[in-house]
ROGU-493195 format. One line per 2 residues: number of its first residue (from 1); their letters; for each residue x, y negated, z of C-alpha. Coordinates in pm, 1 decimal, decimal comma. Layout:
BEGIN
NUM = a = X Y Z ~ ...
This chain:
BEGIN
1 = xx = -1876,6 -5283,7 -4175,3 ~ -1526,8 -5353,8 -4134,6
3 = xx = -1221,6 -5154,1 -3978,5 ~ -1163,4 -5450,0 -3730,0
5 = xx = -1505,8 -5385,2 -3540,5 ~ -1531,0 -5355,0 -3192,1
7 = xx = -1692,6 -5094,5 -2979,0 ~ -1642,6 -4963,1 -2587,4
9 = xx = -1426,5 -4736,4 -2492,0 ~ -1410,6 -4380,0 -2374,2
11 = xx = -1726,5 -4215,6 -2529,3 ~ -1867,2 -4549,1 -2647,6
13 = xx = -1556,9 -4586,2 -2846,4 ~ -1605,9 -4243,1 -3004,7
15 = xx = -1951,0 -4319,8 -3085,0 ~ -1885,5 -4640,2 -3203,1
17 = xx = -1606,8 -4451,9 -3423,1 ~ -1882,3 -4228,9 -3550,8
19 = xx = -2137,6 -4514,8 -3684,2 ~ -1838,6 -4647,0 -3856,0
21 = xx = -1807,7 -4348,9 -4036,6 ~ -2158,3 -4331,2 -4120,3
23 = xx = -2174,9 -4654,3 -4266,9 ~ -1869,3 -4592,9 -4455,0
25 = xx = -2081,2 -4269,3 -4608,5 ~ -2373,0 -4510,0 -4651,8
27 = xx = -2234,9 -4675,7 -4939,1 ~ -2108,0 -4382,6 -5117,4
29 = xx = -2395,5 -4199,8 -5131,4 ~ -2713,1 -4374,9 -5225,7
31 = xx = -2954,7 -4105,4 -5230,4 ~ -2905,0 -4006,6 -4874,6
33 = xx = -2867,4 -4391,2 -4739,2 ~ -3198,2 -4426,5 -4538,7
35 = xx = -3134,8 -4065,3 -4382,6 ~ -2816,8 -4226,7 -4272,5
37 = xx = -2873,3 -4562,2 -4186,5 ~ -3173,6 -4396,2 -3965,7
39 = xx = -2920,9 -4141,7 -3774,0 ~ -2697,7 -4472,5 -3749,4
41 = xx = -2991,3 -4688,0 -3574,2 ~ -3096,0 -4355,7 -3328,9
43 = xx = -2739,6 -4377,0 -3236,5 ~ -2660,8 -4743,1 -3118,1
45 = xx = -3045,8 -4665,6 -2952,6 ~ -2926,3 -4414,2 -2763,2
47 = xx = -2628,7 -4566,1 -2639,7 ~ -2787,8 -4882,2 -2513,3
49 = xx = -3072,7 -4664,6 -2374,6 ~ -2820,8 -4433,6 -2158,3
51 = xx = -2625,1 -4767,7 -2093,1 ~ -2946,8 -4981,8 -1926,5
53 = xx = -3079,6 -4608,8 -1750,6 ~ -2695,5 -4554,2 -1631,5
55 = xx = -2764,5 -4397,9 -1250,3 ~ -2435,9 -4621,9 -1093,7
57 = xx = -2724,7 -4950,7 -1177,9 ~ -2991,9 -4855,2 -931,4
59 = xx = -3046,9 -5028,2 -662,6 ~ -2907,0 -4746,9 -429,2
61 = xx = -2607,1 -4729,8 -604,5 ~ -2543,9 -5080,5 -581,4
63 = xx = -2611,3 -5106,2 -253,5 ~ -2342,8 -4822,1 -187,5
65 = xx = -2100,6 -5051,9 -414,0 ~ -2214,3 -5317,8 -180,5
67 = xx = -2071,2 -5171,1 108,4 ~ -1820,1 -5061,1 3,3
69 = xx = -1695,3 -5360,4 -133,7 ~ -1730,0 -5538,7 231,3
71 = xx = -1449,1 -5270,2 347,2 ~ -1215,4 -5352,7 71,8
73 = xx = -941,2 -5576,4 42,0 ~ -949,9 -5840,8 -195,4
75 = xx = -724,9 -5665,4 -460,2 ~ -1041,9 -5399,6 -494,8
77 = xx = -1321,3 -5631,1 -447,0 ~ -1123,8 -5883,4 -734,2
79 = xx = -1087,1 -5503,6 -957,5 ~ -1462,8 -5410,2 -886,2
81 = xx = -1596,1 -5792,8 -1008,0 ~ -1408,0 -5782,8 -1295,2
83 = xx = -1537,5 -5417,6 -1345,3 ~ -1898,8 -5501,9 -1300,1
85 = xx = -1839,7 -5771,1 -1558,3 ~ -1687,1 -5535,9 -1817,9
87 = xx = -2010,6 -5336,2 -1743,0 ~ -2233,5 -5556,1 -1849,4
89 = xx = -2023,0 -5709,0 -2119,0 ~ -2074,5 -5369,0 -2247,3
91 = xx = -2413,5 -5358,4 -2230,0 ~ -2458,6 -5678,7 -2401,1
93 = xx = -2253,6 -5598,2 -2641,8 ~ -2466,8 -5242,5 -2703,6
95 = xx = -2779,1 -5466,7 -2716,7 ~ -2628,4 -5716,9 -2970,7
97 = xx = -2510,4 -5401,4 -3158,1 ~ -2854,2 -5259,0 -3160,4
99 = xx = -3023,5 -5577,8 -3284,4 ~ -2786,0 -5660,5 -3593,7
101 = xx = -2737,8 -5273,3 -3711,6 ~ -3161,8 -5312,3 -3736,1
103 = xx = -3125,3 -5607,2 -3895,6 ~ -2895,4 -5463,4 -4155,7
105 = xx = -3107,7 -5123,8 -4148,5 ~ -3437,9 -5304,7 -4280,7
107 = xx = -3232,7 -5508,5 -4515,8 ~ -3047,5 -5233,6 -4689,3
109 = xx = -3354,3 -5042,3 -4706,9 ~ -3516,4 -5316,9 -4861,2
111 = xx = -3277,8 -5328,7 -5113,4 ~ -3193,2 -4968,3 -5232,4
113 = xx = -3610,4 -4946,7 -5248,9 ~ -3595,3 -5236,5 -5475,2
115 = xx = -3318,3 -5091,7 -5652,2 ~ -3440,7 -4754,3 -5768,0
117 = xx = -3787,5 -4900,8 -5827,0 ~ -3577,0 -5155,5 -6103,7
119 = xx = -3402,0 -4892,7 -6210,9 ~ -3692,4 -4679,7 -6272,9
121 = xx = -3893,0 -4995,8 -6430,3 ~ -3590,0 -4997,3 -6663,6
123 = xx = -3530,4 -4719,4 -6847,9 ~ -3819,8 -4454,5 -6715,0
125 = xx = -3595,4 -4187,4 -6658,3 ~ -3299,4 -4299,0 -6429,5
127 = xx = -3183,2 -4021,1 -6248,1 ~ -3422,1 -3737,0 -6371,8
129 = xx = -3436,1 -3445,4 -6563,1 ~ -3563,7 -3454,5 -6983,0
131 = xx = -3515,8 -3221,0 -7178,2 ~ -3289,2 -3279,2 -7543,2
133 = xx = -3448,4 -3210,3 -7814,2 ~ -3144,0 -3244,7 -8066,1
135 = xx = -2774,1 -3342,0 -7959,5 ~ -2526,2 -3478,4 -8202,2
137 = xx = -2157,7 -3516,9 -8052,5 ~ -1873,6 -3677,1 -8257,4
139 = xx = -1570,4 -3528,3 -8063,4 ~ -1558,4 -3316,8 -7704,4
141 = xx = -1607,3 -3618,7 -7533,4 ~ -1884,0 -3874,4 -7713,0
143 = xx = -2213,6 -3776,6 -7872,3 ~ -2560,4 -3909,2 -7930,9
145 = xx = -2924,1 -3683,6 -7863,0 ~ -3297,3 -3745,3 -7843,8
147 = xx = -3521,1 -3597,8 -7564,5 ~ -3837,8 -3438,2 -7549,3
149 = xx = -3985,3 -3756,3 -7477,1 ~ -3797,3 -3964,6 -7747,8
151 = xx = -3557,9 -4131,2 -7549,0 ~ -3234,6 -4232,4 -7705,4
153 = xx = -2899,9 -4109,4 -7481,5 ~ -2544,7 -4110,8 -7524,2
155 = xx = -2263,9 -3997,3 -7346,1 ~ -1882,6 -4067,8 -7269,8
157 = xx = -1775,2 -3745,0 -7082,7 ~ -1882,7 -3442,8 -7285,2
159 = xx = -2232,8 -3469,9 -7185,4 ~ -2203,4 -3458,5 -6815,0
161 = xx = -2371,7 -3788,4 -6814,7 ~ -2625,5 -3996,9 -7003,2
163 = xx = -2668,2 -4350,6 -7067,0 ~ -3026,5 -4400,4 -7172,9
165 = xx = -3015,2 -4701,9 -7493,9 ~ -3385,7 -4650,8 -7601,8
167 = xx = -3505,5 -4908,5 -7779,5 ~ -3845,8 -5073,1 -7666,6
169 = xx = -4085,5 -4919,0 -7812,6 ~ -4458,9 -5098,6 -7878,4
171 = xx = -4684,7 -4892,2 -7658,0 ~ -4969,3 -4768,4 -7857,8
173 = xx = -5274,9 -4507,9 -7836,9 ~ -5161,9 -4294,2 -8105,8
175 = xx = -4922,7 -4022,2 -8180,6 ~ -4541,3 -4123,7 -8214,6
177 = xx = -4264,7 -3979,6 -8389,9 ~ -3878,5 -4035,0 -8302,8
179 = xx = -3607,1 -3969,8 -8569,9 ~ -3240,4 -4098,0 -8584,8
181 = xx = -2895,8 -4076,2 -8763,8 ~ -2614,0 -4111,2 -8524,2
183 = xx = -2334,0 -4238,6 -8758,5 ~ -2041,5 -4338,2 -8542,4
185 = xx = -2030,0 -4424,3 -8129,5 ~ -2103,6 -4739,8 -8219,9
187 = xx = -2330,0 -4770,0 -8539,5 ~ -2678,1 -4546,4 -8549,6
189 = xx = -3039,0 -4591,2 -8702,2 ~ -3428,3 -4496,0 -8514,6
191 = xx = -3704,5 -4453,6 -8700,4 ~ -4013,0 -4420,1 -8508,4
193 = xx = -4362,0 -4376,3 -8655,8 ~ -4684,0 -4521,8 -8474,5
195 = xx = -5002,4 -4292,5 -8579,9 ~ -5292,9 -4443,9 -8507,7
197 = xx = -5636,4 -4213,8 -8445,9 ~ -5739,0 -4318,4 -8759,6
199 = xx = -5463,1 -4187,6 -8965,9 ~ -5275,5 -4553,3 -9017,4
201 = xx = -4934,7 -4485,7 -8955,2 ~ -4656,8 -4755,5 -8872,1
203 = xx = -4311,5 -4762,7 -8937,3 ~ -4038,7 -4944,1 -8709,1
205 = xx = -3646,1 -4887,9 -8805,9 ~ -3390,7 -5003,8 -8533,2
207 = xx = -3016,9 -5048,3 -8608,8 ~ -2767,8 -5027,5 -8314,8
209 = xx = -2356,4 -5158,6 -8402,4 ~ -2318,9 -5201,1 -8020,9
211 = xx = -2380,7 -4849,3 -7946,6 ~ -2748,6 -4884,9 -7821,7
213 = xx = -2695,7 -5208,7 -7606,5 ~ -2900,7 -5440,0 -7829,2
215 = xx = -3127,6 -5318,1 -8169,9 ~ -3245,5 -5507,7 -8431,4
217 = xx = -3576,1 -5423,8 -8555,4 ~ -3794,9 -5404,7 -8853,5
219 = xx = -4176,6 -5303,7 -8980,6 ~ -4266,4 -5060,6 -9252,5
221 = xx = -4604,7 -5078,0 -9282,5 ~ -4863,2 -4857,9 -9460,6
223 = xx = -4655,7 -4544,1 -9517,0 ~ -4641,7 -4197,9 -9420,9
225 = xx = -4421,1 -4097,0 -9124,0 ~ -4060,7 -4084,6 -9137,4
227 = xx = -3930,9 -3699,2 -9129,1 ~ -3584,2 -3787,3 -9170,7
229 = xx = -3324,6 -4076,9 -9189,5 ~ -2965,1 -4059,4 -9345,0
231 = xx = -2678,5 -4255,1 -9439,3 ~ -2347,9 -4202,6 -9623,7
233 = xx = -2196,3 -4524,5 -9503,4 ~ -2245,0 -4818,1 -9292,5
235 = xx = -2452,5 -4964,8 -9563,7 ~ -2614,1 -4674,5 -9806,9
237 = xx = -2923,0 -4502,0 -9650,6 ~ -3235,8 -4264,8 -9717,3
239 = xx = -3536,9 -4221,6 -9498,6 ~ -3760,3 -3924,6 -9621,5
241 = xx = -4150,0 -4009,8 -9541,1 ~ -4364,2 -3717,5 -9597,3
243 = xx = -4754,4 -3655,7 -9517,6 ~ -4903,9 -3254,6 -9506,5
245 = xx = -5220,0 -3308,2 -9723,4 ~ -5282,0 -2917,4 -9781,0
247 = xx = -5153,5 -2591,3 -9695,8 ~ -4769,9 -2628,6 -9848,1
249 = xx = -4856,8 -2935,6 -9973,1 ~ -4712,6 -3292,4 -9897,7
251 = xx = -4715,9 -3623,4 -10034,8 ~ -4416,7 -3785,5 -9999,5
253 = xx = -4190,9 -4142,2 -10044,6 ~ -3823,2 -4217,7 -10025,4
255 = xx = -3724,3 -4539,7 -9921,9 ~ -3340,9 -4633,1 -9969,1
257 = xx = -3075,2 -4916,5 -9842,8 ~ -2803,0 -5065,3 -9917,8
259 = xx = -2797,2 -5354,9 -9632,1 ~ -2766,8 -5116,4 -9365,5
261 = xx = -3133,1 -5071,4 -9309,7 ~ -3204,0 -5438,6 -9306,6
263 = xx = -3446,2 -5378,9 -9576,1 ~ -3586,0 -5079,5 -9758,6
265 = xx = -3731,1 -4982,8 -10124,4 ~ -3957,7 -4721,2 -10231,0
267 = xx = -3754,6 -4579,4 -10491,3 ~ -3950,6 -4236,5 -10579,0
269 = xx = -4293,2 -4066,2 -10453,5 ~ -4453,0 -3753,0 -10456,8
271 = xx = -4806,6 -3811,4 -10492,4 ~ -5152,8 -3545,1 -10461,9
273 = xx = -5160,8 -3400,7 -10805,6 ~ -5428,7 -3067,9 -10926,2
275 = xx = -5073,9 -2930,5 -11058,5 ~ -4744,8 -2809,4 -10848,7
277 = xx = -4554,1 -2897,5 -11200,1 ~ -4446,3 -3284,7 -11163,4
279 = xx = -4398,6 -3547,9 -11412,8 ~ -4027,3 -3557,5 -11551,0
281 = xx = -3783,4 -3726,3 -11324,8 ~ -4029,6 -3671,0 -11016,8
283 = xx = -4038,4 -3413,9 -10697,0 ~ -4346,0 -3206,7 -10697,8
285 = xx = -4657,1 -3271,0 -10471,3 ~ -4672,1 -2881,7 -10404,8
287 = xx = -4409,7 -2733,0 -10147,1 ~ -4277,8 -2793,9 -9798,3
289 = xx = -3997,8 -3063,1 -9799,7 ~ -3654,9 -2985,9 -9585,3
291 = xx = -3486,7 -3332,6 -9602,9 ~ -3240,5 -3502,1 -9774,3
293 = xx = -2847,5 -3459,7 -9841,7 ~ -2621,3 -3690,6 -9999,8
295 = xx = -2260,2 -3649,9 -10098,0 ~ -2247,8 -4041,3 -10223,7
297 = xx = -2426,1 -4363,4 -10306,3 ~ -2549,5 -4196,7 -10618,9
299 = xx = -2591,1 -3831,2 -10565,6 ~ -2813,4 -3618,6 -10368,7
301 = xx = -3070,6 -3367,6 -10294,7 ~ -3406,3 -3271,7 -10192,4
303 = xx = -3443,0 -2951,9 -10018,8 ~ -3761,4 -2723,8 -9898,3
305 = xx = -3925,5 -2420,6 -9959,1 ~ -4247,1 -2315,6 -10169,5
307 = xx = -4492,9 -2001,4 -10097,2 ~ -4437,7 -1833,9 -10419,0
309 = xx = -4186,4 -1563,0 -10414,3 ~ -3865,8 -1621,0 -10577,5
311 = xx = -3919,4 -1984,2 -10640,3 ~ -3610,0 -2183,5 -10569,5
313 = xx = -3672,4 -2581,2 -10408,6 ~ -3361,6 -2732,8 -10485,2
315 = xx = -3361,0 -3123,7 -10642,3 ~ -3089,7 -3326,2 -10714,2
317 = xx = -3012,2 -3697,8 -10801,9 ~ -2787,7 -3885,2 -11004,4
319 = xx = -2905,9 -4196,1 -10944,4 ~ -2996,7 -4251,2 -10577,2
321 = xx = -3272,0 -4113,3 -10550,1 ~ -3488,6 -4278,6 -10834,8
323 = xx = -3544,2 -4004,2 -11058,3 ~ -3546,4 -3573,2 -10953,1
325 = xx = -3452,8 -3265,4 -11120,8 ~ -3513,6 -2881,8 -11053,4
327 = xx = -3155,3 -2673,0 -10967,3 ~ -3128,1 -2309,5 -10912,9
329 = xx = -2892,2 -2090,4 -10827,9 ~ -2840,8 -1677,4 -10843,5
331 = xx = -2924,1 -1500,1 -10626,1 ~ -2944,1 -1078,9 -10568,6
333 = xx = -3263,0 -945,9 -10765,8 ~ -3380,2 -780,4 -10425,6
335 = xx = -3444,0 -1117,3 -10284,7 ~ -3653,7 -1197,3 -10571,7
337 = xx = -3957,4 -1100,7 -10375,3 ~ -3891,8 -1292,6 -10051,0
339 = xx = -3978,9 -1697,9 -10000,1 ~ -3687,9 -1877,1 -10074,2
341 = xx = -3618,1 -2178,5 -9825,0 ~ -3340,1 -2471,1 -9865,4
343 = xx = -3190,3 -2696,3 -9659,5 ~ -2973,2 -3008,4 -9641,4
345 = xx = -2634,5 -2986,0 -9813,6 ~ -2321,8 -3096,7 -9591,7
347 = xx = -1994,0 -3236,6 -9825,8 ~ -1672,5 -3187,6 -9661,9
349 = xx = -1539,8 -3393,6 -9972,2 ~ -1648,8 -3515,4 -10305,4
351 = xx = -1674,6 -3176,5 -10435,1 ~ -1656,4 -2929,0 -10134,1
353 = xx = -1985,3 -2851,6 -9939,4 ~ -2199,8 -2574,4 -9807,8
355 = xx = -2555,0 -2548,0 -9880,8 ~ -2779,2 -2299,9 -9581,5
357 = xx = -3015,7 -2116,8 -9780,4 ~ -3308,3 -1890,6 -9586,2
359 = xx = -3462,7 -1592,4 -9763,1 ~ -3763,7 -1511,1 -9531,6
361 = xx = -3999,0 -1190,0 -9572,0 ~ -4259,5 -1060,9 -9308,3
363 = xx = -4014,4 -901,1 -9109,2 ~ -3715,1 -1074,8 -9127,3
365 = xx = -3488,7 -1357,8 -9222,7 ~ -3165,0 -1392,8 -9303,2
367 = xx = -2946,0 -1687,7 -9363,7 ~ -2646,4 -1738,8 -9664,4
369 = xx = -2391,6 -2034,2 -9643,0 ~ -2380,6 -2095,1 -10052,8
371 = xx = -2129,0 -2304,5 -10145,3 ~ -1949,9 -2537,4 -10409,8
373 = xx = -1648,5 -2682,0 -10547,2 ~ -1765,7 -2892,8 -10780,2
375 = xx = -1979,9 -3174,4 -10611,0 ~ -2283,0 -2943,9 -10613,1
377 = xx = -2309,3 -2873,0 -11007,6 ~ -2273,1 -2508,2 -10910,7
379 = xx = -2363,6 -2271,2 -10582,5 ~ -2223,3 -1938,1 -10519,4
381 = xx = -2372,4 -1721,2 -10276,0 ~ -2195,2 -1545,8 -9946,2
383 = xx = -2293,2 -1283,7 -9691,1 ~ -2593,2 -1308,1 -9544,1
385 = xx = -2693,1 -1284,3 -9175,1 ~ -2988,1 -1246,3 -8966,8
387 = xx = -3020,1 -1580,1 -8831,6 ~ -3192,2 -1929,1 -8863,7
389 = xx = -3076,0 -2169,1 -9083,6 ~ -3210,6 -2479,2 -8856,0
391 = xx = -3002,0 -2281,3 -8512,1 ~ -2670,5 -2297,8 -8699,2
393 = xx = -2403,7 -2545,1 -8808,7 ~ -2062,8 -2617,4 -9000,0
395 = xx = -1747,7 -2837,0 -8908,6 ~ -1543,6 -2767,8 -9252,5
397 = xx = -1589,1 -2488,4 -9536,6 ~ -1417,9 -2250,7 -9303,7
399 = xx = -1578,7 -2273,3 -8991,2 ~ -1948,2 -2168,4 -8920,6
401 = xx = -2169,7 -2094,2 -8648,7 ~ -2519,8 -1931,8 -8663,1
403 = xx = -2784,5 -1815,7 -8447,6 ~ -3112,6 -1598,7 -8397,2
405 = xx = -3185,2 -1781,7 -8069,9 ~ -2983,1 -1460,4 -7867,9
407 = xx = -2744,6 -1360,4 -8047,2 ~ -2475,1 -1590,2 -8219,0
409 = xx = -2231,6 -1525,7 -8550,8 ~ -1935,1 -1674,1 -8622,2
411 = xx = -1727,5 -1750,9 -8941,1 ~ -1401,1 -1840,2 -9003,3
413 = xx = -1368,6 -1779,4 -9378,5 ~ -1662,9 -1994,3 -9465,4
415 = xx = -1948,7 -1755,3 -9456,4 ~ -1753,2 -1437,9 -9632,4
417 = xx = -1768,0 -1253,2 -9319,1 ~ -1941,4 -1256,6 -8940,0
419 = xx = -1844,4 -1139,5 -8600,1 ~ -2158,7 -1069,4 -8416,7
421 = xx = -2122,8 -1215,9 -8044,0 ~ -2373,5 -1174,9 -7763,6
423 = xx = -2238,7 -1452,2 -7557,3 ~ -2250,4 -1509,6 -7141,8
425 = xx = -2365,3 -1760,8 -6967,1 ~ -2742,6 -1823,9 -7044,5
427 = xx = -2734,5 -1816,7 -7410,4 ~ -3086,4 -1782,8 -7463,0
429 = xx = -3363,6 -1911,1 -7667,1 ~ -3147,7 -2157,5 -7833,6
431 = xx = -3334,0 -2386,8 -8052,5 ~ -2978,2 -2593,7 -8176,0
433 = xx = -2616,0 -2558,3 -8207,8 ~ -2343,0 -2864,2 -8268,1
435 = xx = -1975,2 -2780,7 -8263,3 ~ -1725,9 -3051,2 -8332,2
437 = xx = -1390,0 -2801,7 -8347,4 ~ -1318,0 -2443,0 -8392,8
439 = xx = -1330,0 -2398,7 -8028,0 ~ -1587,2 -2677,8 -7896,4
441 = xx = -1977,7 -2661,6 -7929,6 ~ -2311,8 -2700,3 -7735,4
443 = xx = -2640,0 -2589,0 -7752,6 ~ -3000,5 -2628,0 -7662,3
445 = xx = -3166,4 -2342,0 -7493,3 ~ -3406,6 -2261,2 -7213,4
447 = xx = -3409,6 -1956,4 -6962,0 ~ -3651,5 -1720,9 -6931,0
449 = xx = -3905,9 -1929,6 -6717,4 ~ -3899,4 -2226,4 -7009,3
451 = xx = -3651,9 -2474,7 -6853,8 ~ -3445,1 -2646,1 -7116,4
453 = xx = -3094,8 -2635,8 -7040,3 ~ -2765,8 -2769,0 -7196,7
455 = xx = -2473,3 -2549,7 -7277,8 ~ -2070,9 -2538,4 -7374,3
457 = xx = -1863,8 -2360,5 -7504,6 ~ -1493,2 -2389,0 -7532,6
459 = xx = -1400,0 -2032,8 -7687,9 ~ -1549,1 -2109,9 -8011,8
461 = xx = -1898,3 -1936,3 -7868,8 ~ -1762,8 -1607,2 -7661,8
463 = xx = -1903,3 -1800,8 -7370,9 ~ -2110,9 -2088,8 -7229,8
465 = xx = -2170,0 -2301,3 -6929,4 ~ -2493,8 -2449,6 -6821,7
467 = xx = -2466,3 -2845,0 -6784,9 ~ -2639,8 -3008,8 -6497,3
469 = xx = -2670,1 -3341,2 -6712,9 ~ -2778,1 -3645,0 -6582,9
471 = xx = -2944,0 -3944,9 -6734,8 ~ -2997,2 -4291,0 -6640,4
């Protein structure tokens, strides 16, 4: 409504002042617009009601007005027409006022009705809470996650807000599994495996370089889901397919690219075998696998762990991933009778990278960053602490962060030593951790009653804030 609209005056001018201010409100604030527009109608009601029940248009009254107007001059009786006219000018213009602000009540209601009901057709969650289930930022202010639910978000500000870019998924009657590599703002991969009830499984990659506005899409069919997908450039990619056939026991495939995930190969397997000792050149059928880690086009490895005691699961590849081969590294001969667990390297350069290696018993678990200087032909060991390898995370060889889901460690000399932190702010049951600088980081936890929440840090971990996220 604009500035230049006319009301009475006196009182009707201040109510009239007031609906203008509601209106004004009305389009600012969405969620409480029929509230408004509904106090805005009672109003203008009101006002023509008290206007049409005023006392001074009985027929007593004008009677007395009557009379009186028979002793006046003509100076009054010319003043009291051309009141009586401004009376009911008034009144018609209440009425007209009262018909056109309903008018323009049913209308916008109409319309904000249809407009949450699209926006809720289009993405399924505009507006509501989902939990993340992992978070990957780039810098404090843009970052990619997946929820619960395997919706695919980014965000702009930090993750104050959400944009939800989920690709559309086939609908199916099956189980479905969501996986992703977020690579840049712009450039990032899905993988999501269709399980039908009778064990079929079917694979669709998407490729974003819009930053989720459009996806192209292709089929893998006849394949085992797809644990993991990862790239080392725009072009050279991985995807990690791996079915649980026994107890610490999983057949497996990797599939590589080198279109950007236009098209994928098979390039080794890990098939059923009555041995856990694999053919030369091949990864074994026996073991749980941890995903993949490469440093370039050409080299990488396969991490996991294995039930027997001792028993180190480390692979590597010198050819992209076409042929496997057993690595160990030392390790302190009182560890010798706890499960050894690897996972995914992370190269800071060609020959710098850290390697989070898990030795679990029944009682505890405790996590060492090895590392190496020489493109992963060697690993060195350094301190250990009691935390999870998948709650923790690196930005360089200096900095580290790790976690037990309470309490969180810190490094700054790239694992040699830990300050122990039991940080405010709901830092609880955390599940994942993702810094981007020494001082910046988030992480997934829930509070004691089981509601996921979102939290920040900007004091390298000393402290966190809860983030009321949004996402539509």
């Amino acid at each position: 409504m604009a500035d230049s609209e006319e009301f009475p005056s006196g009182n009707a001018d201040e109510r009239g002042q007031r609906l203008i201010r509601d209106l004004r409100r009305m389009y600012h604030s969405e969620g409480e617009a029929a509230q408004r527009l509904a106090r805005v109608r009672e109003r203008l009601e009101e006002s023509s009601t008290r206007m049409l029940n005023n006392p001074a248009n009985t027929p007593q009254q004008q009677g007395m007005l009557s009379t009186q107007r028979e002793g006046s001059d003509m100076v009054n009786d010319t003043r009291s027409s051309f009141s009586e006219r401004r009376t009911w000018q008034q009144r018609m213009g209440i009425i007209a006022a009262v018909l056109v602000v309903t008018l323009l009540v049913g209308s916008l209601l109409v319309v904000l009705a249809r407009a949450r009901q699209n926006s809720s057709n289009t993405s399924g969650i505009a507006r509501q809470f989902e939990a993340l289930s992992s978070i990957h930022m780039l810098d404090a202010q843009t970052g990619w996650a997946l929820t619960a639910k395997g919706h695919v978000i980014r965000t702009a500000d930090g993750g104050i807000h959400w944009q939800n870019v989920t690709p559309q998924y086939p609908s199916t009657a099956g189980q479905q599994k969501v996986v992703a590599e977020f690579f840049t703002f712009s450039i990032a991969w899905i993988a999501v495996s269709h399980i039908a009830a009778d064990g079929t499984t079917t694979v669709l990659v998407y490729r974003t370089a819009d930053g989720g506005q459009t996806w192209q899409e292709m089929t893998i069919r006849q394949i085992s889901p797809i644990f993991q997908v990862t790239f080392v450039d725009a072009q050279h990619g991985w995807m990690l397919s791996k079915q649980v056939d026994l107890a610490s026991a999983e057949t497996v495939n990797i599939l590589r690219t080198t279109d950007g995930g236009k098209t994928w190969t098979v390039v080794s397997s890990a098939l059923a075998s009555s041995t856990d000792t694999p053919p030369s050149g091949q990864l074994p059928f026996g073991g749980d696998k941890a995903g993949l880690g490469l440093v370039d086009t050409m080299t990488g490895w396969t991490t996991g762990s294995s039930p027997l005691n001792g028993y180190v699961f480390l692979y590597v590849t010198h050819d992209g991933g076409a042929t496997w081969n057993r690595q160990t590294f030392p390790f302190s001969p009182d560890k010798a009778s706890t499960q050894i667990a690897t996972r995914p390297p992370r190269f800071f350069t060609a020959t710098d990278g850290i390697l989070p290696v898990s030795f679990v018993t029944e009682n505890a678990t405790s996590l060492d960053f090895y590392v190496t200087h020489d493109g992963g032909a060697s690993w060195t060991s350094t301190t250990p602490v009691a935390a999870l390898a998948a709650v923790s995370g690196v930005i360089d060889m200096n900095h580290g962060w790790a976690s037990d889901g309470t309490l969180l460690y810190v490094s700054s000399d790239g694992g040699q030593t830990w300050t122990k932190l039991s940080p405010a702010g709901g830092f609880q049951h955390v599940t994942r951790l993702d810094f981007v600088s020494s001082n910046v980081g988030w992480a997934i936890g829930a509070t004691d009653s089981h509601v996921p929440t979102l939290l920040k840090t900007v004091d390298s971990g000393q402290t966190w804030t809860a983030i009321p996220y949004t996402i539509s």
